[in-house]
C-alpha positions in Angstrom: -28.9 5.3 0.1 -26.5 8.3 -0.8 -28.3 9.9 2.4 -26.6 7.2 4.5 -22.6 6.6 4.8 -21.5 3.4 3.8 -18.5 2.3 5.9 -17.0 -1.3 5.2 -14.5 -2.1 7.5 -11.9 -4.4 7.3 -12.3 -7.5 9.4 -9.9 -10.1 10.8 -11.0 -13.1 13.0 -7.6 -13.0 14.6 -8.2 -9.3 16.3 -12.2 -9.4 16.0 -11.5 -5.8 18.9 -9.8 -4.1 16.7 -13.2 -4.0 14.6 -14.9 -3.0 17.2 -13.0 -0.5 18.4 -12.8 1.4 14.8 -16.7 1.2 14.6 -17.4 2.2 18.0 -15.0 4.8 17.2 -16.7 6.3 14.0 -20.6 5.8 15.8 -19.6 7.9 18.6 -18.9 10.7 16.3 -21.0 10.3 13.5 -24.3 13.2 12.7 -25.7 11.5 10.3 -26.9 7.5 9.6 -24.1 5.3 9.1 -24.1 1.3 7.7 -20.8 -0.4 8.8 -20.7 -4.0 7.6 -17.3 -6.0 8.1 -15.2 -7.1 5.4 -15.3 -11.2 6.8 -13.0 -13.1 4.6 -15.1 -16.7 5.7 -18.4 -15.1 4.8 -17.1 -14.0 1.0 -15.7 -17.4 0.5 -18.9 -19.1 1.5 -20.8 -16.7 -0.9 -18.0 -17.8 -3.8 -16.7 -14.2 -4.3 -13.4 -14.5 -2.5 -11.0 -17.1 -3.6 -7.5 -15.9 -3.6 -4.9 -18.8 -1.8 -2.6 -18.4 0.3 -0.4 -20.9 2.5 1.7 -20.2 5.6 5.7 -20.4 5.2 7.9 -22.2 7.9 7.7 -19.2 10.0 4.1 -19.2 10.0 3.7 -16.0 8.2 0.3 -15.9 5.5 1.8 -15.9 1.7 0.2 -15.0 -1.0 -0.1 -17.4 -3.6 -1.0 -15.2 -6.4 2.2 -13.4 -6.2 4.5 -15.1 -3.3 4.4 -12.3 -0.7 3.3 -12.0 2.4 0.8 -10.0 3.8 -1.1 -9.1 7.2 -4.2 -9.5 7.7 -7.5 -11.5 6.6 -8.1 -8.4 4.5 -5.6 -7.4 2.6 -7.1 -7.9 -0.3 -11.0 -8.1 0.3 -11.4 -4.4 0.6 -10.6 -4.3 -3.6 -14.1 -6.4 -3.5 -16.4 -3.0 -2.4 -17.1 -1.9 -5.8 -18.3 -5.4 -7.1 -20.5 -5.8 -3.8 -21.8 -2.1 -4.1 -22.8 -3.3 -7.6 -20.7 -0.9 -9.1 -23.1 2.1 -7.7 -22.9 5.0 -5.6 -20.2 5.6 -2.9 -18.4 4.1 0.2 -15.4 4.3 3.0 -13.2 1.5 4.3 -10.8 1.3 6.0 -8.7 -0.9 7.6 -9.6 -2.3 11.4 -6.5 -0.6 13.0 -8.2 3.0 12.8 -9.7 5.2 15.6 -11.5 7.7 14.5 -11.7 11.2 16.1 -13.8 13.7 14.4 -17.3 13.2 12.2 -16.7 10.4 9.2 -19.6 13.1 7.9 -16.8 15.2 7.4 -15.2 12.6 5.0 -17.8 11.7 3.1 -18.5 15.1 2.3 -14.8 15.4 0.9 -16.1 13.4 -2.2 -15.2 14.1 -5.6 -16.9 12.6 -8.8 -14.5 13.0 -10.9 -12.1 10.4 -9.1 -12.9 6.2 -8.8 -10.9 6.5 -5.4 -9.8 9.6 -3.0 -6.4 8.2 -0.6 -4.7 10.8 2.0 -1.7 10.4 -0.7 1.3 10.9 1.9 4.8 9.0 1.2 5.1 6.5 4.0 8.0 4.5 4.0 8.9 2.2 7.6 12.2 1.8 9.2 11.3 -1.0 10.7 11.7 -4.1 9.4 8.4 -6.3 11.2 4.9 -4.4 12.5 2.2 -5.8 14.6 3.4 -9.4 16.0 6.5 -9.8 14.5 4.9 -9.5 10.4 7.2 -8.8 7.8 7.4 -4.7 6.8 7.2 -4.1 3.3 7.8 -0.8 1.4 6.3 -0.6 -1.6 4.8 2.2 -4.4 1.8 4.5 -2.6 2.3 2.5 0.8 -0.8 2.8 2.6 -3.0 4.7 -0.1 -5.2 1.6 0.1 -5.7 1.5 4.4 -8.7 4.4 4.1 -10.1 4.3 0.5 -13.2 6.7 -0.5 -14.5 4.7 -3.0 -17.1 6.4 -6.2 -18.4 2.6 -6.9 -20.4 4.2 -9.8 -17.0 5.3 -11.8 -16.5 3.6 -15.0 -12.8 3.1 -14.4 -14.0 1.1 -11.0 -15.8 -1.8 -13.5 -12.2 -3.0 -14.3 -12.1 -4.6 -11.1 -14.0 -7.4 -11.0 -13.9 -10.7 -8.8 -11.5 -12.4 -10.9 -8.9 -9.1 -11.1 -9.2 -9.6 -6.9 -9.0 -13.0 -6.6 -5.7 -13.5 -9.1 -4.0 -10.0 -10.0 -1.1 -9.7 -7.6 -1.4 -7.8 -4.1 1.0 -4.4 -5.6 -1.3 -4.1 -8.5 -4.1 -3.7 -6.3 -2.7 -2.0 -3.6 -0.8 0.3 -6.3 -3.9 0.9 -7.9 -2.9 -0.5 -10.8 -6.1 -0.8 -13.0 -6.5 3.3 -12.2 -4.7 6.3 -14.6 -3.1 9.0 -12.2 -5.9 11.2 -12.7 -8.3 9.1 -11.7 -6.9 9.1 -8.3 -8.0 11.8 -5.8 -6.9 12.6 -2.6 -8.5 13.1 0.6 -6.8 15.4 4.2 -4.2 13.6 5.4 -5.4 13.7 9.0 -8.0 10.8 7.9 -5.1 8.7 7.9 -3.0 9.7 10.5 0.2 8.0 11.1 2.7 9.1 14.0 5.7 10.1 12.7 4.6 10.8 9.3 1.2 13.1 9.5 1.8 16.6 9.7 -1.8 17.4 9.9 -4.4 17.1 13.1 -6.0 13.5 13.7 -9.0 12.8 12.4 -8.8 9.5 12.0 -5.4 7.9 13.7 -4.0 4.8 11.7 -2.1 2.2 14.0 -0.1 1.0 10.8 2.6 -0.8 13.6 0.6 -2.1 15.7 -2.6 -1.2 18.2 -2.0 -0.3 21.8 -2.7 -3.8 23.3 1.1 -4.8 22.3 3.1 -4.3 24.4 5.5 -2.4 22.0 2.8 0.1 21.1 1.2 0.9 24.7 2.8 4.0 24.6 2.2 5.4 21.2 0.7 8.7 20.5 -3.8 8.6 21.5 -2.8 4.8 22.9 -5.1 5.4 26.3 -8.0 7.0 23.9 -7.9 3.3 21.9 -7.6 1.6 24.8 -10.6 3.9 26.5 -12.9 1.9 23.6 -11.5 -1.3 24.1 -12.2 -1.3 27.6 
């Protein structure tokens, strides 16, 4: 299976597109065999793996209810799940739905490092603005957006720390901080895989629409908006 690239991407039933876009994206590019499964909240709660709560505040905005924040998207905290579904073997990407990607994911996969449990493009994001997509809250916090594009070594001892019940109850900034992973055991990865205007220095191999995607209004015109909207269409 090492011979084909694992891709899990993140899923939400809200924007079922944006899914589509990101995987049409990475097929049309590809050179070698790729599995893409989706990252479906529903299905992992029928299967019993996912159980993490939430509720909805008076604004309507999802809350965690391990830890009281609120958060995105329908997987904001499935993608921490890969290594337990992968059976903690061999290797795999995901990333978040609100990627395009440009250039070969070959290219990525090839940018693997044994040595690590996880490779991030480790780039120090921090948003002026204070909502993103339809009006959800902004949050800065400690590696901000390590955890949208993860290269994942299942197989790394470090990586069996993380099982179902660490998802399902540790709180959303240890997981998206990394917390059950030393320093070291965190690689990194060209930052152009996770390209965010305004931020990303290097080419785009992979653009991130961390704000929002081009079919808000707000974001029509952002930097490779018609290129997006060329897959939706």
């Amino acid at each position: 299976m090492e011979d084909i690239i694992r891709v899990f991407i993140g899923h939400d039933s809200k924007a079922p597109h944006h899914t589509e876009v990101c995987k049409q994206s990475i097929l049309r590019h590809a050179t070698k065999p790729v599995l893409i499964e989706t990252l479906d909240q529903d299905a992992l709660r029928r299967a019993s793996l996912y159980r993490r709560w939430f509720y909805r505040d008076s604004d309507d905005a999802l809350v965690d209810g391990a830890d009281g924040r609120p958060f995105s998207s329908e997987f904001a905290f499935t993608r921490f799940m890969i290594p337990a579904l992968m059976q903690w073997k061999g290797s795999a990407i995901f990333c978040d739905s609100d990627f395009m990607f440009r250039d070969d994911i070959n290219k990525l996969w090839h940018e693997r490092d044994e040595r690590y449990a996880v490779q991030v493009a480790q780039q120090k994001y921090m948003s002026k603005a204070k909502t993103k997509k339809t009006g959800v809250p902004q949050q800065n916090y400690n590696r901000k957006n390590w955890s949208s594009l993860i290269l994942w070594n299942c197989g790394h001892q470090a990586n069996r720390e993380l099982t179902t019940h660490v998802v399902n109850t540790f709180p959303g900034s240890y997981l998206h901080g990394f917390g059950w992973l030393r320093a070291g055991e965190i690689g990194t990865i060209r930052h152009g895989w996770n390209w965010i205007e305004g931020t990303t220095s290097s080419s785009a191999s992979a653009v991130h629409f961390t704000l929002g995607t081009p079919d808000l209004e707000a974001y029509r015109n952002m930097k490779f908006a018609d290129e997006w909207r060329a897959y939706l269409d």
